[in-house]
ROTOR-288898 format. One line per 2 residues: number of its first residue (from 1); their letters; for each residue y, z, x of N, C-alpha, C. Coordinates in Angstrom, 2 decimals. Layout:
! residues N
NUM = a = Y Z X Y Z X Y Z X  ...
END
This chain:
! residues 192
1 = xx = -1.20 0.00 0.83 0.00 0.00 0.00 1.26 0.00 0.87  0.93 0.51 2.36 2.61 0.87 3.24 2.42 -0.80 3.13
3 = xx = 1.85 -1.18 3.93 1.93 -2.71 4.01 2.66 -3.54 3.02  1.88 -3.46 1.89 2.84 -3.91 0.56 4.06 -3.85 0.58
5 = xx = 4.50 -2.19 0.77 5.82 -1.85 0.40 6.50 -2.82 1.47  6.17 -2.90 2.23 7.08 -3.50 3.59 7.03 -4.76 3.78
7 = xx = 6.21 -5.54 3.36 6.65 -6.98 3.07 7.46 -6.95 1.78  7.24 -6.31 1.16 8.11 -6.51 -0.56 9.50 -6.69 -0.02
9 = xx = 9.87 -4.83 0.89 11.32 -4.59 1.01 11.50 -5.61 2.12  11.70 -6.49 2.89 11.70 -7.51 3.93 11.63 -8.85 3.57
11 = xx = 11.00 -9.09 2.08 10.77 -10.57 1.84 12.02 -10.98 2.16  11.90 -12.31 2.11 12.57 -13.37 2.42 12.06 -15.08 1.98
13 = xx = 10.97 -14.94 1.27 10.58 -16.05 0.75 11.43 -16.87 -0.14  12.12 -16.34 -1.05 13.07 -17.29 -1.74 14.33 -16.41 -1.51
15 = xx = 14.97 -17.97 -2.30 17.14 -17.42 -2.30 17.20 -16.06 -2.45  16.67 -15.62 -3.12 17.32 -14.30 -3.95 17.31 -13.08 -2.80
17 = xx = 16.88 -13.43 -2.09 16.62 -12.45 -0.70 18.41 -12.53 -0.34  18.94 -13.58 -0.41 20.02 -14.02 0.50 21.49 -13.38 -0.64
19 = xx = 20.80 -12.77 -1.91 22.07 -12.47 -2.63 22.00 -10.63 -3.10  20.52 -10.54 -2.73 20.33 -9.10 -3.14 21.02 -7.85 -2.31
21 = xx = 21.13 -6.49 -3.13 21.40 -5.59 -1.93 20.04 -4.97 -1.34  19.44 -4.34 -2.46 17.82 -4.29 -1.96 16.86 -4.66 -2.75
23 = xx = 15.58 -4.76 -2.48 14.20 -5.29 -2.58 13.92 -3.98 -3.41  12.77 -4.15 -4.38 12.47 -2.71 -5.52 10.84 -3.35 -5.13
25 = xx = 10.43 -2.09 -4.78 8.95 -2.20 -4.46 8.29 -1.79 -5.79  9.12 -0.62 -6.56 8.38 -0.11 -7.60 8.30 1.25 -7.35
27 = xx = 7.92 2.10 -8.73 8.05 3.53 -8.36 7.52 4.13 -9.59  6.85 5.41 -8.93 5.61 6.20 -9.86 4.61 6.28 -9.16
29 = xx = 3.28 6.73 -9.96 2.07 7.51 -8.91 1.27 6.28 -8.85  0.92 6.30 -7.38 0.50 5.48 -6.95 -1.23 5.18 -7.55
31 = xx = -1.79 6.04 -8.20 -3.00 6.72 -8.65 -2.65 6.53 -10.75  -1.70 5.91 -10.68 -1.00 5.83 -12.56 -2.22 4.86 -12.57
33 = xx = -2.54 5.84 -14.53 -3.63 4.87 -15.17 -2.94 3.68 -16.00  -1.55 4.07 -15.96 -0.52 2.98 -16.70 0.94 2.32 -16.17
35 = xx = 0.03 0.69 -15.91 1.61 0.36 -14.98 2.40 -0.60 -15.70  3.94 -0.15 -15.77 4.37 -1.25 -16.53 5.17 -2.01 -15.93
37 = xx = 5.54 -3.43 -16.72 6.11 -4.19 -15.43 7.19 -5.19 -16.16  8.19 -4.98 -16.08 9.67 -5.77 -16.25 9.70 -7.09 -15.99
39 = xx = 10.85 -7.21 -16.12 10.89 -8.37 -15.11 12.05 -8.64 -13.78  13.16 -8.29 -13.91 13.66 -8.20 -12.59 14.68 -7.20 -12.77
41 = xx = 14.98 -6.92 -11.48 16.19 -5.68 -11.17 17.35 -6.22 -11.77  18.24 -4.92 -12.17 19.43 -5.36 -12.79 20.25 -4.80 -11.68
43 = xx = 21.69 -4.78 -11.76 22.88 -4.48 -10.55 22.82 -2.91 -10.48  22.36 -1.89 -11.35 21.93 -0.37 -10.67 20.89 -0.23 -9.89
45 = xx = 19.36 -0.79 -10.32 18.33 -0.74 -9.66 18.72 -1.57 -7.87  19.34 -2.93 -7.93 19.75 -3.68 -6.51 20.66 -2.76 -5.82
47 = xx = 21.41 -1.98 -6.05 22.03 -1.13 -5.64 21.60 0.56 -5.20  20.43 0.92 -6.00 19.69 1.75 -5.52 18.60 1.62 -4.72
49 = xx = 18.12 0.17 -4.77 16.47 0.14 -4.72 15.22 1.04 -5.70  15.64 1.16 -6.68 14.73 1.59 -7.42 14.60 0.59 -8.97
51 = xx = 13.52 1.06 -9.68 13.30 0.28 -10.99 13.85 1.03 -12.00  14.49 0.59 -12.78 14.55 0.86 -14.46 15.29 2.31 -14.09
53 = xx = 16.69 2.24 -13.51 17.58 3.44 -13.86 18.79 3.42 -14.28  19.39 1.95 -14.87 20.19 2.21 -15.50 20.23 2.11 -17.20
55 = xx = 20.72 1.98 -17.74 20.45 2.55 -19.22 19.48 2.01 -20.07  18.79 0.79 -19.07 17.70 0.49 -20.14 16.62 1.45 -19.52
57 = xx = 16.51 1.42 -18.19 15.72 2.84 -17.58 15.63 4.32 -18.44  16.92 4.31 -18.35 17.21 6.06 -19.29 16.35 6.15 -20.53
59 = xx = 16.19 5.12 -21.45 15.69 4.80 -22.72 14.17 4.65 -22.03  13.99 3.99 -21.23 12.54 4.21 -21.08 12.10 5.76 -20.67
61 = xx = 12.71 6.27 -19.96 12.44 7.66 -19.20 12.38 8.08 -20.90  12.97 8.11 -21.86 12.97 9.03 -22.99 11.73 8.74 -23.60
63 = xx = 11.46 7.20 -23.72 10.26 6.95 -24.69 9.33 7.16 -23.51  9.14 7.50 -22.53 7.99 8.36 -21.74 8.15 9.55 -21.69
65 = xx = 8.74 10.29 -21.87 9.24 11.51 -21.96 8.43 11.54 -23.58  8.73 10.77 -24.49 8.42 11.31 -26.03 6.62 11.24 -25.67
67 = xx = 6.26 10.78 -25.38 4.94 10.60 -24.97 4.51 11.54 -24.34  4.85 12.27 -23.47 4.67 12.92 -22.74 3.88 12.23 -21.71
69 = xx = 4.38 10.93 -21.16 4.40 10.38 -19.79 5.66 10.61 -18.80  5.50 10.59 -17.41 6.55 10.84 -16.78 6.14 9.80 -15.22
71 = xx = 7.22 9.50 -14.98 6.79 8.29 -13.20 5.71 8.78 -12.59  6.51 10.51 -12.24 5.99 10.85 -11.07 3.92 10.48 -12.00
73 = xx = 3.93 11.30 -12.53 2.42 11.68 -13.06 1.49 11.09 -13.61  1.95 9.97 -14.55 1.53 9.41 -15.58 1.51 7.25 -15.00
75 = xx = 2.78 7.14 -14.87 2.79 5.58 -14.86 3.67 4.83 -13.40  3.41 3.68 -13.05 3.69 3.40 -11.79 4.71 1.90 -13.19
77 = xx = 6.19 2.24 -12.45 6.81 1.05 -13.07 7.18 -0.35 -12.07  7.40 -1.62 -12.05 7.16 -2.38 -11.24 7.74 -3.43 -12.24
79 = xx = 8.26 -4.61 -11.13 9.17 -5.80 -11.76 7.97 -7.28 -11.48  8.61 -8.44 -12.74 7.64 -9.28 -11.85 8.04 -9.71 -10.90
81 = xx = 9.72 -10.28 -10.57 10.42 -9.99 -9.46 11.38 -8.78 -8.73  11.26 -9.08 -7.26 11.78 -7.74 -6.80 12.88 -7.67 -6.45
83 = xx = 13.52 -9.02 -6.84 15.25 -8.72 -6.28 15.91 -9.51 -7.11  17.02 -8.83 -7.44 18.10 -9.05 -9.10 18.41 -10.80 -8.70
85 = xx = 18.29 -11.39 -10.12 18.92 -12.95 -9.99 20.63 -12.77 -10.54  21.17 -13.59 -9.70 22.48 -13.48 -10.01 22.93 -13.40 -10.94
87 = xx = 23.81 -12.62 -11.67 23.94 -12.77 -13.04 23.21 -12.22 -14.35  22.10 -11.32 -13.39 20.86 -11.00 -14.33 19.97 -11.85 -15.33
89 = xx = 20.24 -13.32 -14.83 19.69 -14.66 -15.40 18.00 -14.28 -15.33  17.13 -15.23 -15.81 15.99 -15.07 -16.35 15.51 -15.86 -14.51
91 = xx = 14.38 -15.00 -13.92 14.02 -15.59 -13.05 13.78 -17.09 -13.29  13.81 -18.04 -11.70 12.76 -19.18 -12.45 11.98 -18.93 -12.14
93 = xx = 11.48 -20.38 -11.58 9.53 -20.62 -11.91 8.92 -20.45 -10.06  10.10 -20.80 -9.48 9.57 -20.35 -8.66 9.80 -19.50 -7.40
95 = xx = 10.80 -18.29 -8.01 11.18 -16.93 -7.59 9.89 -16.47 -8.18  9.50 -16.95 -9.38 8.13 -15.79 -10.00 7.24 -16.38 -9.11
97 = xx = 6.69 -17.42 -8.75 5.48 -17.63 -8.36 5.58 -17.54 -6.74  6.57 -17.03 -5.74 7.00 -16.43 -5.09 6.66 -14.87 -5.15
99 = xx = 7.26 -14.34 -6.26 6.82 -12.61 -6.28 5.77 -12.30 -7.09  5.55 -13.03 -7.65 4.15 -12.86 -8.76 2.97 -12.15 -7.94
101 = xx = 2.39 -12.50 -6.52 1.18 -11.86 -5.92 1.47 -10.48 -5.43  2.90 -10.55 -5.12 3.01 -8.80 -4.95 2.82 -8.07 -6.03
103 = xx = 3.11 -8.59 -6.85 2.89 -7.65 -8.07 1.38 -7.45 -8.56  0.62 -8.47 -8.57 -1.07 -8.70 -8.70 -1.49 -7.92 -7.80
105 = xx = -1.00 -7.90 -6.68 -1.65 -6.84 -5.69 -0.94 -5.35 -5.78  0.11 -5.13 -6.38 0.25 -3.96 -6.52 -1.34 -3.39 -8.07
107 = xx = -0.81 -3.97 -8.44 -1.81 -3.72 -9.86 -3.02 -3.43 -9.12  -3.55 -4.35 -8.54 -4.86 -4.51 -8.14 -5.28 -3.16 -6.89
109 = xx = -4.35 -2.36 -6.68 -4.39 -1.26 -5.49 -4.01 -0.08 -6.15  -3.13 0.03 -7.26 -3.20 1.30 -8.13 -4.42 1.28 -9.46
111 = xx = -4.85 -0.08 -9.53 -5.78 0.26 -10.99 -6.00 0.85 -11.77  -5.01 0.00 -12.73 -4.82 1.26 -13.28 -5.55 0.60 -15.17
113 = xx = -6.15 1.61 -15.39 -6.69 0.84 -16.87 -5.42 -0.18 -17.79  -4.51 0.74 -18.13 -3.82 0.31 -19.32 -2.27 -0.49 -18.45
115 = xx = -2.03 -1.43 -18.74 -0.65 -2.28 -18.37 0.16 -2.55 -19.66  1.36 -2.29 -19.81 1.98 -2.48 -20.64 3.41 -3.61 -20.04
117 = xx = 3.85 -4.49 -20.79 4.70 -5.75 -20.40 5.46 -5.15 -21.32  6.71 -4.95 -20.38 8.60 -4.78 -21.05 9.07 -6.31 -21.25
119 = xx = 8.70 -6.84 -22.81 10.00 -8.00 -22.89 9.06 -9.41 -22.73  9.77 -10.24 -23.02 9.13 -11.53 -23.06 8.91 -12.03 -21.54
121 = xx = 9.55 -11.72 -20.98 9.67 -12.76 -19.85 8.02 -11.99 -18.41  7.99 -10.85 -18.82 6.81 -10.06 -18.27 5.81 -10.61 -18.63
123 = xx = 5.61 -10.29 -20.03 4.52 -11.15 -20.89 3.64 -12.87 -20.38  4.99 -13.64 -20.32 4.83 -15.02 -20.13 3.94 -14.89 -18.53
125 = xx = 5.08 -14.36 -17.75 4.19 -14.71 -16.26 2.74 -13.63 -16.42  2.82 -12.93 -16.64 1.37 -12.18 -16.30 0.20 -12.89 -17.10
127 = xx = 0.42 -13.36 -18.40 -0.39 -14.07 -19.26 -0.87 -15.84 -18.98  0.50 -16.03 -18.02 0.87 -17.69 -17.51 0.66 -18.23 -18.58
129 = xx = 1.20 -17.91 -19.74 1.41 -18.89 -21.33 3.02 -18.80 -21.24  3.96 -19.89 -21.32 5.12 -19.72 -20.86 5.89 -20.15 -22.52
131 = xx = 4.56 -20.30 -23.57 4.64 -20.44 -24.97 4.54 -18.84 -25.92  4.37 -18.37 -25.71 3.44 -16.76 -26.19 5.20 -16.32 -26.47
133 = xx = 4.90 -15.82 -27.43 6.37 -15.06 -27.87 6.10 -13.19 -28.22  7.30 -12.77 -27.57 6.41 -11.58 -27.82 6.60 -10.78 -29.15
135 = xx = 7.37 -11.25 -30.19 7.39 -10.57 -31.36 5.73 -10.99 -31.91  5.04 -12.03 -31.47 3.44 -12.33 -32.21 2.86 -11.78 -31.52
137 = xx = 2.88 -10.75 -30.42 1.92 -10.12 -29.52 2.24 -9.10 -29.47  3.39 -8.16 -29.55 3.63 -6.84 -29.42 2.96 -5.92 -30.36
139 = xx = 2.76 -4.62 -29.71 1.46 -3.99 -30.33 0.12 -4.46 -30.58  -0.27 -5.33 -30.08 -1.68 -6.14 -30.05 -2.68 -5.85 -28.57
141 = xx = -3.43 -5.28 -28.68 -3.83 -4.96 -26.98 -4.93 -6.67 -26.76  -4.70 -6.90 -25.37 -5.03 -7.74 -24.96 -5.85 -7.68 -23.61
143 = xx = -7.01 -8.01 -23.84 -7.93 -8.17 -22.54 -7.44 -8.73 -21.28  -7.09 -8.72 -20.22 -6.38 -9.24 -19.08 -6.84 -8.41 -17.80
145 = xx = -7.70 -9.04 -17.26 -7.95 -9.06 -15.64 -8.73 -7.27 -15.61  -9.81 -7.50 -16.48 -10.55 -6.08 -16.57 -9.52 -4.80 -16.82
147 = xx = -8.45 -5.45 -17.88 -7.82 -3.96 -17.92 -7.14 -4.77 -19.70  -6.42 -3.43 -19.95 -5.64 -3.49 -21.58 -4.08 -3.85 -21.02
149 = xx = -3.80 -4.78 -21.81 -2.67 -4.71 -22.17 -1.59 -4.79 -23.22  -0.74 -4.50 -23.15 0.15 -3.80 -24.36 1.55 -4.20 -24.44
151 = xx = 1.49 -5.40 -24.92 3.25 -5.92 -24.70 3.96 -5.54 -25.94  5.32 -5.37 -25.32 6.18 -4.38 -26.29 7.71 -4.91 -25.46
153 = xx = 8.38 -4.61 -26.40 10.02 -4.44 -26.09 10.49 -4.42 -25.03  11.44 -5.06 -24.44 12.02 -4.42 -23.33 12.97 -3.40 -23.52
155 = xx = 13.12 -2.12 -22.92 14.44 -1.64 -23.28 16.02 -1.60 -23.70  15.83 -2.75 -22.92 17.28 -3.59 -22.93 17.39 -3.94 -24.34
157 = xx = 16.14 -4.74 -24.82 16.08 -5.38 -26.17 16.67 -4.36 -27.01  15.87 -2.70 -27.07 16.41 -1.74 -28.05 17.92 -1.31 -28.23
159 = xx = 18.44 -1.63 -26.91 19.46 -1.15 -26.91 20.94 -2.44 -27.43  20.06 -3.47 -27.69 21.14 -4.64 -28.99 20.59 -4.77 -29.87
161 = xx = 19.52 -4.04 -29.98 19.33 -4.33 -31.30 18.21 -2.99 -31.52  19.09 -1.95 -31.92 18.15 -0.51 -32.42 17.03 -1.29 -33.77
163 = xx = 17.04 -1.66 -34.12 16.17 -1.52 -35.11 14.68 -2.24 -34.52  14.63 -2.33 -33.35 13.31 -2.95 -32.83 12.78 -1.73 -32.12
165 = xx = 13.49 -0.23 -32.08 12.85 0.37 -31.59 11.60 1.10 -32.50  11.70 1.37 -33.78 10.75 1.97 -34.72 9.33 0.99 -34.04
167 = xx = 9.64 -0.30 -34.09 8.19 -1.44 -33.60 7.99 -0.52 -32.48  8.82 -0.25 -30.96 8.35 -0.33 -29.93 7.64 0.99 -30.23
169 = xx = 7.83 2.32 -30.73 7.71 3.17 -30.80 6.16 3.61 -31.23  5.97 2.28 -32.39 4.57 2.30 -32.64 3.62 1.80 -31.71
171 = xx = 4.42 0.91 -30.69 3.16 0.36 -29.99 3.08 1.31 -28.63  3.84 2.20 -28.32 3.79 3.31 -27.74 2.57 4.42 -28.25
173 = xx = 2.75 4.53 -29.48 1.71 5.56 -30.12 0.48 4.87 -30.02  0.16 3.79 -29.92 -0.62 3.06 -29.60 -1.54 3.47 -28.40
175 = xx = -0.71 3.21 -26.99 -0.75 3.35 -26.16 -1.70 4.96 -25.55  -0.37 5.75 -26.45 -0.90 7.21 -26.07 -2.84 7.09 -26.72
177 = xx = -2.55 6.95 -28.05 -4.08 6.47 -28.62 -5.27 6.03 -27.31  -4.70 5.20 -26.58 -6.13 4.95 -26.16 -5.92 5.55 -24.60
179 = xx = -4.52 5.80 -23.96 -4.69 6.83 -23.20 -5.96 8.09 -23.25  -5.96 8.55 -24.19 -6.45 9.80 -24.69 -7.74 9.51 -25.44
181 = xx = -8.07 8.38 -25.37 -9.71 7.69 -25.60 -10.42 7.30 -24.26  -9.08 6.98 -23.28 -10.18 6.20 -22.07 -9.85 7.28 -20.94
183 = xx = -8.54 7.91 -21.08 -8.36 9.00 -19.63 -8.57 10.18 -19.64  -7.35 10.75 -20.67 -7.34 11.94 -20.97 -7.43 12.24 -22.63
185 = xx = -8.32 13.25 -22.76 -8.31 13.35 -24.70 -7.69 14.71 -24.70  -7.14 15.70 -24.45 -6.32 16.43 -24.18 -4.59 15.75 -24.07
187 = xx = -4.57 14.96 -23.91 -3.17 14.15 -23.53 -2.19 15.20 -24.66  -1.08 15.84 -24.07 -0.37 16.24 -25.01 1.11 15.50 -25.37
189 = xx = 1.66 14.78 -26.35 2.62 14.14 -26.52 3.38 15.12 -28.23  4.68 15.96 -27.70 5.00 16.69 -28.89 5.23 16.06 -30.04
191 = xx = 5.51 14.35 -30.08 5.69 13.81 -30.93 4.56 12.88 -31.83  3.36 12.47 -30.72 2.08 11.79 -31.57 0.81 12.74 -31.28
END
């Protein structure tokens, strides 16, 4: 995994190397039975080097928090790319297929049962259906690469438009559901 981290923070394979401040390797337990995965850094995370801390982060920290998931313990979070596109534009095709194997190999070194996809654009590359919409797939678990997955909302999404959070919320309870069928059945969440 040092290895990983250190080609991630060092790439240089495409442009975006040449506009970023830093590289986001990802963050949470390295040992998480649940990894979820974005799609690229926004101008707090490039500026920290970390994932998901500015306010669409905060909203996620809460709906893991309502769960009673947390980084450190519970879930390893991770982008499909690792360094912000200008403008916070939608990666292309081939910044993803550029960062796409770090991310397969992160997955593939924490293994973790359950993966959950923030947002359409997660969805598309991990699934490589660049047709798949995610309002017809969210809350639907999906067989993918000997593990579950669970596409749902991006945070960002909830936060223009609150009324998509009641959906995300269910496919969260979801989540905890089979948490607590395949890891832990004790799982305590004060809210499901």
């Amino acid at each position: 995994m040092e290895n990983l981290r250190a080609k991630i923070l060092t790439c240089t394979r495409c442009p975006l190397c040449k506009t970023r401040n830093k590289s986001i390797f990802g963050e949470g337990n390295l040992k998480a039975e649940i990894f979820l995965v974005g799609e690229a850094p926004g101008a707090d995370e490039d500026r920290d080097g970390r994932p998901f801390i500015g306010k669409s982060g905060q909203l996620l920290d809460k709906i893991l928090g309502a769960c009673g998931f947390s980084r450190e313990s519970h879930v390893f979070i991770s982008n499909i790319v690792r360094c912000r596109p200008p403008n916070n534009r939608v990666p292309s095709a081939t910044e993803v297929q550029t960062c796409l194997p770090y991310l397969l190999k992160q997955i593939e070194l924490i293994n973790p049962q359950i993966v959950i996809t923030l947002g359409a654009t997660s969805l598309k590359k991990l699934l490589g259906d660049e047709t798949c919409k995610i309002k017809n797939h969210r809350g639907r678990w999906i067989n993918w690469n000997h593990r579950l997955l669970m596409p749902t909302y991006h945070p960002a999404a909830l936060l223009r438009n609150p009324n998509l959070k009641e959906a995300t919320w269910q496919d969260f309870k979801k989540v905890i559901s089979k948490y607590r069928q395949l890891i832990d059945p004790n799982h305590f969440s004060q809210h499901f």
